[in-house]
MARFI-749520 format. One line per 5 residues: number of its first residue (from 1); for each residue x, y, z of C-alpha. Coordinates in steps of 0.001 Angstrom, whole numbers, m for minus. Example, Ala and Ser with C-alpha at 12.3 -4.5 7.8 and 13.67 -1.06 7.14 Angstrom:
2
1) 12300:m4500:7800; 13670:m1060:7140
END
This chain:
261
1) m7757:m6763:m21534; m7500:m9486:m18831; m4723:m8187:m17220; m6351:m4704:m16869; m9433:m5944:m15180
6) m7619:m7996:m12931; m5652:m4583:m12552; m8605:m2529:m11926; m9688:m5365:m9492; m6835:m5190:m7109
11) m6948:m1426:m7344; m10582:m1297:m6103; m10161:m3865:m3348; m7004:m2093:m1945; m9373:1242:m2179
16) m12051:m431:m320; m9974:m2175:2135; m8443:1204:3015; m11669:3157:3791; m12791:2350:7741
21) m16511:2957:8050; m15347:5752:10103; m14229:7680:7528; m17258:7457:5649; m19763:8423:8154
26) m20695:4568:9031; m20837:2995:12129; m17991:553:12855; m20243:m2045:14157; m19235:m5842:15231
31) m18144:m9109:12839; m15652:m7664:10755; m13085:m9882:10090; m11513:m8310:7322; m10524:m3961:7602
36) m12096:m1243:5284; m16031:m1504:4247; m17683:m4888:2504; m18652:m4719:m812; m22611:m3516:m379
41) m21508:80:1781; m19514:887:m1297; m22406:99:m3634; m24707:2094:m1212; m22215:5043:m627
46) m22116:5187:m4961; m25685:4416:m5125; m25392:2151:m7383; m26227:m2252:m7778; m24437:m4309:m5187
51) m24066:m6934:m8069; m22445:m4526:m10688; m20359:m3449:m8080; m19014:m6691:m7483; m18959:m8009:m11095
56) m16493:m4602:m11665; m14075:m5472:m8522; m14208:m9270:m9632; m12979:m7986:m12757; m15562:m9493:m15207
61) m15787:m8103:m18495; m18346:m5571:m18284; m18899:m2138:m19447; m20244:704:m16999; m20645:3777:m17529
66) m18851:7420:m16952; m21203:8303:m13729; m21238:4996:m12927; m17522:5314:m12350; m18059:8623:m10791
71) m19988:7775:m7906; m17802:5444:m6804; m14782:7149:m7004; m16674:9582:m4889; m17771:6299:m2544
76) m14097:5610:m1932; m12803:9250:m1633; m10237:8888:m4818; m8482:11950:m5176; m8848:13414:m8553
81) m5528:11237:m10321; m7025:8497:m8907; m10927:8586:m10612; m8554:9373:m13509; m7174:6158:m13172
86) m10015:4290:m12736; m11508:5735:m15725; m8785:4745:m17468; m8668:794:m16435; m12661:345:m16238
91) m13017:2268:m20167; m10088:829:m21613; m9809:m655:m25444; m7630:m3018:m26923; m3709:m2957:m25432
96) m1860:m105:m27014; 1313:m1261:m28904; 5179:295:m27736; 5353:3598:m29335; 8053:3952:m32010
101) 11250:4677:m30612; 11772:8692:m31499; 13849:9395:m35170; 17537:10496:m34538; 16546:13995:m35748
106) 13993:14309:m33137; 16278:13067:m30143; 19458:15219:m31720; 17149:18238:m31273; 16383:17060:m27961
111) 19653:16833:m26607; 20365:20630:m27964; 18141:20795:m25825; 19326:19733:m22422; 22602:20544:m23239
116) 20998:24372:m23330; 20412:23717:m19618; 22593:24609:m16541; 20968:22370:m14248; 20729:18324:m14164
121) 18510:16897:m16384; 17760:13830:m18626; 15025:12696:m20945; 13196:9717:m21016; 10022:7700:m21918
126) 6917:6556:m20667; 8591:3513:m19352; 11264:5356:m17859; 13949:4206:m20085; 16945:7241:m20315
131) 17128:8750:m23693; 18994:11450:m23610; 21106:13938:m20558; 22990:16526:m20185; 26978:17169:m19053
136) 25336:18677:m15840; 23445:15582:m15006; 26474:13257:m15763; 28832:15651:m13057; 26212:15178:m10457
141) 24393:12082:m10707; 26673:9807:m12602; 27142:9171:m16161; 24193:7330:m18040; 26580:6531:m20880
146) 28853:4392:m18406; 25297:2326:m17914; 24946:m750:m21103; 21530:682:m22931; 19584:m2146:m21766
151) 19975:m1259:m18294; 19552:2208:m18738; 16383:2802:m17113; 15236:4790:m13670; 13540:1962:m12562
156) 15685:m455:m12857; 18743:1848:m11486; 16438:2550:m8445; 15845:m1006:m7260; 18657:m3175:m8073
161) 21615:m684:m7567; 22552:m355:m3978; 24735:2919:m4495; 21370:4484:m5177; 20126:3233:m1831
166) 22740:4412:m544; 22868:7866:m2325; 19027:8869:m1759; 18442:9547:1777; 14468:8805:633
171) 15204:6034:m882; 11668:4625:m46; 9919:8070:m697; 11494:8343:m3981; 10607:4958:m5213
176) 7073:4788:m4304; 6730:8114:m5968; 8205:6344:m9053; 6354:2649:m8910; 3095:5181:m8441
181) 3951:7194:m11863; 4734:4194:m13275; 988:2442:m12542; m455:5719:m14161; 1546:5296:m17059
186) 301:1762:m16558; m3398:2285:m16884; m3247:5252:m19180; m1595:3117:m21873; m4194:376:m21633
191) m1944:m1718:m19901; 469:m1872:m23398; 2433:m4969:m23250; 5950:m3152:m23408; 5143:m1628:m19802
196) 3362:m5056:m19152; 6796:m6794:m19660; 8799:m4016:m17447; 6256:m4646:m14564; 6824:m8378:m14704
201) 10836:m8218:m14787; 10847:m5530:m11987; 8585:m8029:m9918; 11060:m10898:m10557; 14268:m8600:m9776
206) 13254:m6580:m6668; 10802:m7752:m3622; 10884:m3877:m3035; 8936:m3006:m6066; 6858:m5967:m5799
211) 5619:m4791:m2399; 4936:m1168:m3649; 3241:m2190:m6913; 1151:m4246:m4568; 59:m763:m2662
216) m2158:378:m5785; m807:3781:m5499; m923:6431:m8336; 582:9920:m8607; 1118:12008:m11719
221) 3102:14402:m9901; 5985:15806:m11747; 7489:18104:m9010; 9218:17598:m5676; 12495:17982:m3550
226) 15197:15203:m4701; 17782:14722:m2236; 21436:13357:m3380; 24196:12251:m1130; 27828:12303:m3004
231) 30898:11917:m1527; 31013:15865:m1884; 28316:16160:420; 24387:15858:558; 22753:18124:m1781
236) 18558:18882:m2289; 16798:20152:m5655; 13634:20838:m6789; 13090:18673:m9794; 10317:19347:m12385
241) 9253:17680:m15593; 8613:19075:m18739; 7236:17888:m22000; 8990:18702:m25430; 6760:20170:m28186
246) 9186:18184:m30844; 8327:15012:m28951; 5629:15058:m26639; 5727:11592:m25675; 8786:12412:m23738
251) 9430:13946:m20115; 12681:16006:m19525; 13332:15763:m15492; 15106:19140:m14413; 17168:19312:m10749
256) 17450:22678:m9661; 19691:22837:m6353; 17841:24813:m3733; 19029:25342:m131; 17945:22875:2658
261) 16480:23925:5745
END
């Protein structure tokens, strides 16, 4: 539980410090020697105590309440993804254990699967480690099964390979996009020690994710254009993610090459 308040106090003081008075209908006034508003405009804005307020973003153990939560994630303009996050790291219980790793029947029926499927695609968990793929996804990306099983993870792939640098013309895009999911997954787990443990060996492998994870930034956006540079050429798909009904804890990521402009 520590680690999640002191979670859900960096997120609210990068929210704060990201709002100008501007924004917010406040006049900028003089004496500010720090940017975005102080700590008693985003109590007023929520309309709620100045000193609850700053217990929560100290990250004291205390409990608030739903609308408590709600006015200020109206305050500091959180888009919907984010009040969900906040929700999640202000209400959160007890850390949530690593989830069994899926039976073999489950992940055999899986990969029937994606193997069912034209198009690139792979599974894998809340922590991003690969599960299972497809031929498809092995003739355009690379082969997962040439990668040891302990490195077989999107994260790690992302930020300490520098093919994939190399290979992803939004490189920076693409990883923010991923350190964000990741910091939902975070949250929505109760900060489980398994993802805990990821977050601290990414930090001590990459300066890269470091500085992103620092941003605070969520997304649980599971669509976008991917684009792939092979020595074949430079190629751009829509990629979506799906959840299997036999295991629902999973995500299946699906490229499906579309035509650049």
């Amino acid at each position: 539980m520590a680690e999640l308040r002191e979670e859900l106090s960096r997120f609210l003081k990068a929210r704060r410090a990201g709002l100008t008075p501007e924004a917010v209908g406040l006049p900028a006034g003089r004496g500010r020697r720090l940017p975005g508003l102080r700590r008693e405009e985003v109590a007023a804005l929520a309309g709620v105590g100045l000193t609850w307020y700053t217990w929560l973003e100290q990250g004291r153990a205390i409990r608030v309440s739903a609308p408590f939560l709600d006015n200020l994630a109206r305050a500091l303009r959180l888009s919907e993804v984010e009040r969900l996050h906040l929700l999640a790291l202000a209400q959160a219980g007890p850390a949530l254990a690593a989830p069994p790793a899926p039976p073999a029947s489950a992940l055999a029926k899986l990969q029937a699967i994606l193997d069912r499927i034209d198009s690139p695609a792979y599974a894998r968990n809340e922590r991003f480690d690969v599960l299972a793929w497809n031929a498809a996804n092995t003739r355009t990306f690379g082969d997962f099964g040439a990668i040891p099983a302990a490195e077989r993870n999107v994260l790690r792939l992302m930020f300490t390979r520098p093919h994939e640098r190399k290979a992803m013309p939004n490189w920076e895009q693409d990883a923010r996009s991923l350190v964000a999911k990741l910091r939902l997954n975070y949250g929505r787990a109760a900060g489980s020690a398994d993802l805990a443990a990821l977050v601290e060996q990414m930090s001590a492998c990459s300066a890269d994710f470091r500085r992103m994870w620092a941003d605070q930034e969520v997304t649980d956006a599971g669509e976008g254009i991917y684009v792939y540079r092979t020595a074949r050429g430079t190629s751009a798909f829509q990629h979506t993610t799906l959840i299997p009904e036999v295991l629902p804890e999973l995500r299946i990521v699906v490229y499906v090459a579309v035509d650049q402009a």
